[in-house]
C-alpha positions as CSV (number, residue, x, y, z in Angstrom):
1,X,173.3,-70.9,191.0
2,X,170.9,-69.4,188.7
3,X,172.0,-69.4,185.0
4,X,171.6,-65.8,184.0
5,X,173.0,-66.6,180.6
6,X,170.5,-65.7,178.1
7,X,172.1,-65.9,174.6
8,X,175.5,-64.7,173.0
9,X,177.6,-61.6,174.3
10,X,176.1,-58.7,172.9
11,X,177.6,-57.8,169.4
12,X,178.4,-53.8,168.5
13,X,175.7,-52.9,166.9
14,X,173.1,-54.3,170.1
15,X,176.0,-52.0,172.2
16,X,175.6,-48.9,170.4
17,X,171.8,-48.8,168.9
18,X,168.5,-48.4,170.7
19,X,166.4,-51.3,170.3
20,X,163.0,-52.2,170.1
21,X,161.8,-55.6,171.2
22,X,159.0,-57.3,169.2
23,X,157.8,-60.6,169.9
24,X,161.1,-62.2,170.7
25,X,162.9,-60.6,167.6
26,X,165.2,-57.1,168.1
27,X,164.6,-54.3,165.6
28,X,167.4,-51.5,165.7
29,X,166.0,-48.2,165.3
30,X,167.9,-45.9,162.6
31,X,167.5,-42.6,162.2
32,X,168.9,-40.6,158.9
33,X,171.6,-37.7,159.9
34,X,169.8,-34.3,159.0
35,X,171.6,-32.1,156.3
36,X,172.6,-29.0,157.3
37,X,169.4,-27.6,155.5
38,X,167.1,-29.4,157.5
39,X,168.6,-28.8,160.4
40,X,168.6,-25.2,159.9
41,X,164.4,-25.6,159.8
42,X,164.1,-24.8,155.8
43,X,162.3,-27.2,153.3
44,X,164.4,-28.9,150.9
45,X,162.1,-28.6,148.2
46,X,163.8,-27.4,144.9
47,X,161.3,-26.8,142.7
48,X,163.2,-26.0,139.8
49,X,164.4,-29.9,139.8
50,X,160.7,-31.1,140.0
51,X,159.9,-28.9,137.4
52,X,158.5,-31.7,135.0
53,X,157.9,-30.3,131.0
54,X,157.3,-32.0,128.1
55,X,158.8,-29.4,125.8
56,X,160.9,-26.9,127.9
57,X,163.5,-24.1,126.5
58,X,166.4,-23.3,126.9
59,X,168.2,-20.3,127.9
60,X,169.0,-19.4,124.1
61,X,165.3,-20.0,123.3
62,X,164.0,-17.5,126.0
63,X,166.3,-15.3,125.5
64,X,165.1,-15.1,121.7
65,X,161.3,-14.5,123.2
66,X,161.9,-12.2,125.7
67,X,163.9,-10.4,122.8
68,X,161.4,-10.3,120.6
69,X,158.8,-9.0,123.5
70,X,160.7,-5.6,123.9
71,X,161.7,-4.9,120.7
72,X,157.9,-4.7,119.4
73,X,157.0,-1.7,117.2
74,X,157.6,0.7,120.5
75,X,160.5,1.0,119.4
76,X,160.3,2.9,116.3
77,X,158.6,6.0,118.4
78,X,162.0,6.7,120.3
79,X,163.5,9.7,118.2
80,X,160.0,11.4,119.1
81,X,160.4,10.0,122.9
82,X,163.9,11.7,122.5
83,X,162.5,15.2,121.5
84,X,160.6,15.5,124.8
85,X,164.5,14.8,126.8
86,X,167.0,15.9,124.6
87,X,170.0,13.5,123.4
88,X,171.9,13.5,127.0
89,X,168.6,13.9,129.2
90,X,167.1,10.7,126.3
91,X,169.8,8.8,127.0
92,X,169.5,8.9,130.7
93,X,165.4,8.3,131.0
94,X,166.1,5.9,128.9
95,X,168.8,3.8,131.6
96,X,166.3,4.3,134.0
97,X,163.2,3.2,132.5
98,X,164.8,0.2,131.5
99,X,166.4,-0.3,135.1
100,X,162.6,0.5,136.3
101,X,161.0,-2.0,134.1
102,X,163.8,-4.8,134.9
103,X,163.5,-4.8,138.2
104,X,160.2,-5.1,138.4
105,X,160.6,-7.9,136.4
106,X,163.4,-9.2,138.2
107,X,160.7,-8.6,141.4
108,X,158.1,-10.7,140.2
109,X,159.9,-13.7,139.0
110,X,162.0,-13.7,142.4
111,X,159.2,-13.6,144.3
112,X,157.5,-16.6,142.3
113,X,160.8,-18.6,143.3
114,X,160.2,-18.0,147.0
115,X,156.5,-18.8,146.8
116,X,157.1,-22.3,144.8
117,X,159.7,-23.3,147.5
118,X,157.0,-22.3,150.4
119,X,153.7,-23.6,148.7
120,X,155.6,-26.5,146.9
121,X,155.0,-25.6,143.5
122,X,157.3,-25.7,140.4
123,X,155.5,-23.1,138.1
124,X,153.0,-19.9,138.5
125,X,151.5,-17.3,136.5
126,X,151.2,-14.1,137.5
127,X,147.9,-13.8,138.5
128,X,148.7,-16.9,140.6
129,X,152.1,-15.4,142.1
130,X,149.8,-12.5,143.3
131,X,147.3,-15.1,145.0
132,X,149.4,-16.8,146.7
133,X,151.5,-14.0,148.0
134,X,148.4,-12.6,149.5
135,X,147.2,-15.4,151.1
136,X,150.4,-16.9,152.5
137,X,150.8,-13.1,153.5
138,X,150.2,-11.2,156.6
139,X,146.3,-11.2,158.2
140,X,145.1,-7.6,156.7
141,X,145.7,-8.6,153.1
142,X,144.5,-12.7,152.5
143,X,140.9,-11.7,151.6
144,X,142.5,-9.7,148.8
145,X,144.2,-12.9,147.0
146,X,141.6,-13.7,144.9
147,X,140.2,-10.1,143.6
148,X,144.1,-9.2,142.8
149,X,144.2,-12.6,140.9
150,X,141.3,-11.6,138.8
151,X,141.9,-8.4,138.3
152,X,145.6,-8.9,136.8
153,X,144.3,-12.0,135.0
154,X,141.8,-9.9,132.7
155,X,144.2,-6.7,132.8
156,X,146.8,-8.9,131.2
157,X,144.3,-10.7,128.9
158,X,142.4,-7.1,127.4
159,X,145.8,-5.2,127.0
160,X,147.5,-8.6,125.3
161,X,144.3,-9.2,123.3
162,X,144.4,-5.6,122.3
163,X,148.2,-5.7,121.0
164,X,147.1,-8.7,118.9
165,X,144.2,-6.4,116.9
166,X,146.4,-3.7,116.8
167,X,149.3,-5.7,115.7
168,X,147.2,-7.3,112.9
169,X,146.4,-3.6,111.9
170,X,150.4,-2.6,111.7
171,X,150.9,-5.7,109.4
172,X,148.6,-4.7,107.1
173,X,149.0,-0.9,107.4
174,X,152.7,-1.7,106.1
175,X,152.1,-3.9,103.0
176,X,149.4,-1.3,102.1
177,X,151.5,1.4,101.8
178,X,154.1,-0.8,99.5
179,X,151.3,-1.9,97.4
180,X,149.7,1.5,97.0
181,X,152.5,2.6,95.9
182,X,153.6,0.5,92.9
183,X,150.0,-0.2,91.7
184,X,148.7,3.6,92.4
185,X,145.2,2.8,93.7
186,X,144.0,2.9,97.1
187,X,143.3,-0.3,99.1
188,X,141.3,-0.9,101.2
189,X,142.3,-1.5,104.7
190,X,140.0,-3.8,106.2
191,X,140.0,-6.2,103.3
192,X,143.8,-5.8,103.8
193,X,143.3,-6.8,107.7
194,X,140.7,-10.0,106.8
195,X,143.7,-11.4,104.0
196,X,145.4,-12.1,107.4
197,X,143.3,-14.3,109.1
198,X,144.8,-17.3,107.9
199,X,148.0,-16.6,108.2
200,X,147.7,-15.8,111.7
201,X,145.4,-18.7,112.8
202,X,148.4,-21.0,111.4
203,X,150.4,-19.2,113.3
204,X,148.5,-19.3,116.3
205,X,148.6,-23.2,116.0
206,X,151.9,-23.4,116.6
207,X,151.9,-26.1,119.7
208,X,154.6,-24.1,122.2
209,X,156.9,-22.0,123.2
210,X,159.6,-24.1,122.7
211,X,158.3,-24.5,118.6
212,X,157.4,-20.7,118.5
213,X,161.5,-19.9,119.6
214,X,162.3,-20.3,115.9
215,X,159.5,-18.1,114.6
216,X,160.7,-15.3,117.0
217,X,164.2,-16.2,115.5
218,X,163.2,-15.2,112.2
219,X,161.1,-11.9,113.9
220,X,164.6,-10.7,115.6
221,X,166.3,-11.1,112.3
222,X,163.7,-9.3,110.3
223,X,163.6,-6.5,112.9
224,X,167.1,-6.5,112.8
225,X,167.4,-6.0,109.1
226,X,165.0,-3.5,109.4
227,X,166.9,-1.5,112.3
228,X,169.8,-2.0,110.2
229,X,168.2,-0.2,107.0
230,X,166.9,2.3,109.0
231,X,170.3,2.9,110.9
232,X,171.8,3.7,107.5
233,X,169.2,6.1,106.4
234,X,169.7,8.2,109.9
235,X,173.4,8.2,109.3
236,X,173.6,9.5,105.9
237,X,173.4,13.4,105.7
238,X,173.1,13.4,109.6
239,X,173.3,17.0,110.9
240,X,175.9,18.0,114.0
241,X,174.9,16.5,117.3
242,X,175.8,20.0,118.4
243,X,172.4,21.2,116.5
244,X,170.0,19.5,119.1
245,X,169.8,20.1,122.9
246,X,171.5,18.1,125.3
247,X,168.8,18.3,127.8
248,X,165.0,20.1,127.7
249,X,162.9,20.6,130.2
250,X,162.2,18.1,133.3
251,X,158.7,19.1,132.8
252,X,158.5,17.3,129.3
253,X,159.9,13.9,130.5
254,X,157.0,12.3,131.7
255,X,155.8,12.3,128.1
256,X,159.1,10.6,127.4
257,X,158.7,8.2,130.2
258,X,155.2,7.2,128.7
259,X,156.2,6.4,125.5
260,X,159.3,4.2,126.4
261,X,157.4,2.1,129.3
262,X,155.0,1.0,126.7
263,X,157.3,0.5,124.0
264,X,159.7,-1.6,126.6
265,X,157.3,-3.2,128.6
266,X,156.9,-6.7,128.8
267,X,155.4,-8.4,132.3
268,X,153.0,-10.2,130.3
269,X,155.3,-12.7,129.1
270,X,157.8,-12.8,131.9
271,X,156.2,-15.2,133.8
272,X,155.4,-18.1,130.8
273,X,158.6,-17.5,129.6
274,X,159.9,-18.4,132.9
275,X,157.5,-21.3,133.5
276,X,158.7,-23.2,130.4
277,X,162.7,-22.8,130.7
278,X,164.3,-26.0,131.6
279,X,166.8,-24.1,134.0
280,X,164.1,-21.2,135.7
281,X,166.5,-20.4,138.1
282,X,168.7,-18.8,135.3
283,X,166.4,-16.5,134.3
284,X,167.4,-13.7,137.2
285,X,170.9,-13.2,138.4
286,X,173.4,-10.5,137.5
287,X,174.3,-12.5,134.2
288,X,170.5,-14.0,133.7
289,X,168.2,-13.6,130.8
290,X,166.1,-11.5,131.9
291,X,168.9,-8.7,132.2
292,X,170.8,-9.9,129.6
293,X,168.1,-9.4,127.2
294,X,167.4,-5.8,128.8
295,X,170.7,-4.9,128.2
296,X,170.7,-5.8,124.4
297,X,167.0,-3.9,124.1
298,X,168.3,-0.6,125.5
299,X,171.2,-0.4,123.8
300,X,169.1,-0.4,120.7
301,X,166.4,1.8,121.8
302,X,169.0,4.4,122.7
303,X,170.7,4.5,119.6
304,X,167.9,4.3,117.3
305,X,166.0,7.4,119.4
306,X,170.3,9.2,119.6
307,X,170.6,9.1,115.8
308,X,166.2,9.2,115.1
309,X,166.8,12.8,116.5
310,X,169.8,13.5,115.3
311,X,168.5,13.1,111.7
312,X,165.0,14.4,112.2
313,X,164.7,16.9,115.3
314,X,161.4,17.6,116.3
315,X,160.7,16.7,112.8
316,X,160.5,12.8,113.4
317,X,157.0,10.8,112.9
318,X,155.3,8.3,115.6
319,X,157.0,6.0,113.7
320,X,160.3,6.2,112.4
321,X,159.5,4.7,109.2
322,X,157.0,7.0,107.9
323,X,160.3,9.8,107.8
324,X,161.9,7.4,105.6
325,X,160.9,8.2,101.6
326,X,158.9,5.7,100.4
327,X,160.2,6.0,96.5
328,X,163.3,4.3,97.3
329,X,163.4,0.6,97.3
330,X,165.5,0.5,100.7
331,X,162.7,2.2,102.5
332,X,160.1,-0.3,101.3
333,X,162.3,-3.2,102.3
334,X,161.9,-1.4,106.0
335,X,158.4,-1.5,106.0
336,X,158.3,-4.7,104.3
337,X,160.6,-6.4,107.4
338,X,158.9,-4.7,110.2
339,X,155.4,-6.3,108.8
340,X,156.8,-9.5,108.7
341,X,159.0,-8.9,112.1
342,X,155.3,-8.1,113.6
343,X,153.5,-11.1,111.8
344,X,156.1,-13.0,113.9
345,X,155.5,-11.2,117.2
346,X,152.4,-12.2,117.3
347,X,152.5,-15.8,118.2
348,X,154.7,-14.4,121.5
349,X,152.0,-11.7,122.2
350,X,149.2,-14.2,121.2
351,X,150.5,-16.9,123.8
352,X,149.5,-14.4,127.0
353,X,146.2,-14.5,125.7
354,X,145.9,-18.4,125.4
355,X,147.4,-19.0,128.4
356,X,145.5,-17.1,130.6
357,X,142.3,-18.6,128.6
358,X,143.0,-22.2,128.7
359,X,144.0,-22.2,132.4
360,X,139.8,-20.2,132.7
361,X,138.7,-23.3,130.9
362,X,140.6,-26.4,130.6
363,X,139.2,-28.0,133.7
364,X,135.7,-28.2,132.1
365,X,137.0,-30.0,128.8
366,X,138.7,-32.5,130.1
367,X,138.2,-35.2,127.4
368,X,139.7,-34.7,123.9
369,X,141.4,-31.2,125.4
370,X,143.8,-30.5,122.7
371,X,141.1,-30.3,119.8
372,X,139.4,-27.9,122.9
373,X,142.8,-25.9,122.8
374,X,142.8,-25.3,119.2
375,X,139.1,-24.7,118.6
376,X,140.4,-21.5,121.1
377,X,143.1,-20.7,119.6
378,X,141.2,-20.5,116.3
379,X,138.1,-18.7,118.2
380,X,140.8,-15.6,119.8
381,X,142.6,-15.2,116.1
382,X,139.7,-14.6,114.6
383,X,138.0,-12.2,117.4
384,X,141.2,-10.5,117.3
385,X,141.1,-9.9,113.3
386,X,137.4,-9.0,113.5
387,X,138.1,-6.3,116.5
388,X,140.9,-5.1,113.7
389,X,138.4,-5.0,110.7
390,X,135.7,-3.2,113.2
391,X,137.9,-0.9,114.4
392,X,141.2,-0.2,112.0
393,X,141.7,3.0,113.9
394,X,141.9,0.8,117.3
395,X,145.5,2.1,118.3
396,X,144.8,5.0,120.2
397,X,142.4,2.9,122.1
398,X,144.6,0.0,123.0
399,X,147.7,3.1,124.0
400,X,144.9,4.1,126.8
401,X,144.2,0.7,127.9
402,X,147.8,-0.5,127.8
403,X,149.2,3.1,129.6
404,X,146.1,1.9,132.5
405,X,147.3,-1.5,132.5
406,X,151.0,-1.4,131.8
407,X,151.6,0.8,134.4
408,X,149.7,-0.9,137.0
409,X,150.5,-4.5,136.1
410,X,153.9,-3.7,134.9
411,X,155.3,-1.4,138.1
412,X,153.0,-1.1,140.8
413,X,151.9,-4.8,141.5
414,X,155.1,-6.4,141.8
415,X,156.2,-4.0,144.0
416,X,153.1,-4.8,146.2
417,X,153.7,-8.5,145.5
418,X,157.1,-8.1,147.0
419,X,156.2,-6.4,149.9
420,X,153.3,-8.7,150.7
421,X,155.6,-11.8,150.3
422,X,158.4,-10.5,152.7
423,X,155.8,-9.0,154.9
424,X,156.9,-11.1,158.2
425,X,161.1,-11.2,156.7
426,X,161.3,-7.6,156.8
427,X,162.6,-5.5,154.1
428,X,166.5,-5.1,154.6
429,X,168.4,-2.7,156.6
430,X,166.4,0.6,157.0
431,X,163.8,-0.4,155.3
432,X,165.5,0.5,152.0
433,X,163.3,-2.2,150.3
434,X,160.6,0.5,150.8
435,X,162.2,3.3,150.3
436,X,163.0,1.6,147.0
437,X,159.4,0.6,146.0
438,X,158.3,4.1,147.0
439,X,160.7,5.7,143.7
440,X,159.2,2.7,141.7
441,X,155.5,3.9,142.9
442,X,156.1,7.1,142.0
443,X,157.5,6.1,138.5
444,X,154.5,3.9,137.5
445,X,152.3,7.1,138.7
446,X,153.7,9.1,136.2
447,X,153.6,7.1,133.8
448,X,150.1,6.3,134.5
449,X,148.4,9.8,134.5
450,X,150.6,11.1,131.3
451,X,150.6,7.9,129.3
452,X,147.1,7.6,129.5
453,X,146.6,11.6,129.1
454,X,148.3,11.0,126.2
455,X,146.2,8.4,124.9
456,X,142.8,10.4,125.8
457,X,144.5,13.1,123.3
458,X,145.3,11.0,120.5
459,X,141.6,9.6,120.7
460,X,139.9,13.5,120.6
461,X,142.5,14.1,118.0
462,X,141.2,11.5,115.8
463,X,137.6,12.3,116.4
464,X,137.7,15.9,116.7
């Protein structure tokens, strides 16, 4: 009888796992249970949890920035943005542009969040988002990645760079007045405009966003003081709403719509405000920053162009300010606050610039980079304040360049980014993503061709 015993009885786990025999010795095979995520066929990448920053914000932080984006000095033209709607008709252009401007906003970072899960990345620009939407996009459009990249890269950097010149001018423009006024001699503006190039280099070297949060802090409250002053003035003496229409024409609000989408308008930071938050994924959502900030911003813009018109009809400056009288103390406190409100601001504006400059450069100085970085930062300010000193009368020129670009960077491209990245998903029942982008095409249209007709006047006006 052959023995056909060959070692112990088999214990459970030889009964139930395969096995794999190597060189006398068993090796059970195990294989991991798949989550319901894999199974399903979708990467389990979260790349808000690899997200890996030395100094991110928080929540509270960018709201503070993106607060301090929109309420720039935009704001103090909406009682004239009012005269070309009417206080009802204002009111309502101004829900809409905001609602525009948001969701584009809301657009763009979205789509950012499906591209980092695809392409495995935590953080992108915008120029970047655009790249990569196109080239992970359908056939017809991947050769157009790159040129889109480029061509929102230095749209952003010229219009941001711009602000920054024209924000140095405001700064001074404002303490000249005040000083003129007690000392009763006229200054001169661009020695005014080269006092600041200190102040704002220092500024300028201010590491981060997450050390620039207090600085915009201290802008909100300024600009808030300011608001506040000004509220009072439009309040006091106020004429009967019932003296100024409710509505005016439909054929004046585009020049409503151009003011407010430049004075609103912030893409250029949405994106590295995003990319430093140490929770990106609450930047969107019905209760995220991003709309909780554009809900405080048009509350105040509505109010200040309501009363702005109420007060001073079709009466009321470019800039609310200059209706207020300059003898009283009060009013010089306003102009006072909204310099230094501004001085603030432009660390925020500032940043678009570096970033998109350091990410051009950094991989060419790779040894001692920060004293690179700051030798930039140093190198822009001062560009910036000689552009200023050149050119004092440099706003019109920037309104033209930042209707172009604003309007294009801020509402046509994500909508083309959208459709590009959701190209092979489809875009909802009927289509009504489209139908959708095709109102926000229009939109951005409008405010194109007016805001830059605009812009061309203003610049014959000042050399006619």
């Amino acid at each position: 009888m052959v023995n056909e015993y060959t070692g112990p009885p088999p214990q459970e786990m030889e009964t139930f796992l395969p096995q794999d025999g190597k060189n006398g010795a068993t090796v059970y095979k195990f294989t991991t249970a798949k989550t319901d995520v894999e199974a399903n066929g979708t990467l389990q990448f979260d790349p808000f949890k690899e997200r890996k920053l030395e100094h991110p914000t928080t929540d509270g932080e960018t709201l503070t920035h993106l607060l301090k984006a929109s309420l720039g000095t935009g704001i103090l033209a909406m009682p004239v943005a009012f005269s070309y709607a009417g206080l009802v008709g204002g009111i309502l252009a101004t829900v809409f542009t905001a609602f525009i401007c948001t969701h584009c906003a809301y657009v763009l970072v979205k789509c950012g969040h499906t591209l980092y899960r695809r392409t495995h990345r935590t953080a992108m620009s915008f120029s970047e988002i655009a790249e990569v939407a196109f080239e992970n996009g359908p056939a017809w459009g991947r050769r157009w990645g790159m040129p889109t990249s480029y061509c929102i890269r230095y749209g952003l950097f010229v219009t941001y760079f711009g602000t920054c010149a024209v924000y140095t001018v405001i700064i001074a423009t404002n303490f000249q007045q005040v000083i003129e006024h007690y000392y009763g001699s006229p200054l001169n503006l661009r020695v005014m405009i080269a006092l600041l190039l200190v102040p704002l280099i220092l500024l300028s070297w201010v590491p981060n966003l997450k050390y620039l949060a207090p600085v915009s802090m201290v802008a909100n409250v300024f600009m808030g003081v300011g608001l506040g002053i000004t509220f009072y003035y439009l309040v006091t003496d106020m004429p009967a709403v019932s003296e100024r229409p409710l509505f005016l024409p439909v054929m004046q609000w585009p020049a409503f719509f151009a003011i407010v989408i430049f004075a609103m308008e912030a893409i250029g930071v949405v994106m590295p405000l995003e990319n430093q938050m140490k929770t990106p994924q609450n930047f969107i959502g019905i209760c995220g920053v991003l709309n909780q900030g554009m809900a405080g911003v048009t509350l105040i813009y509505i109010l200040l162009g309501f009363l702005g018109y109420v007060k001073y009809g079709d009466a009321a400056l470019g800039s609310i300010t200059l209706n207020l009288p300059i003898e009283e103390i009060p009013a010089q406190a306003v102009k006072i606050l909204i310099a230094l409100a501004v001085y603030c601001t432009f660390g925020l504006q500032f940043y678009v610039c570096l970033d998109i400059g350091w990410v051009a450069i950094k991989d060419r100085f790779t040894k001692r980079p920060k004293l690179v970085e700051y030798v930039m930062r140093t190198i822009l300010v001062t560009a910036a304040v000689l552009l200023a000193v050149a050119v004092p009368t440099i706003g019109p020129f920037i309104g033209l360049i930042g209707a172009f670009c604003f309007s294009i960077l801020g509402l046509l491209i994500p909508i083309v980014i959208e459709m590009v990245t959701y190209w092979e998903e489809g875009f909802g029942p009927g289509n009504w993503i489209v139908w959708k982008n095709v109102v926000v095409f229009a939109f951005g249209i409008i405010a194109l061709v007016f805001g830059s007709k605009s812009s061309i006047q203003d610049i014959l006006a000042l050399y006619a």
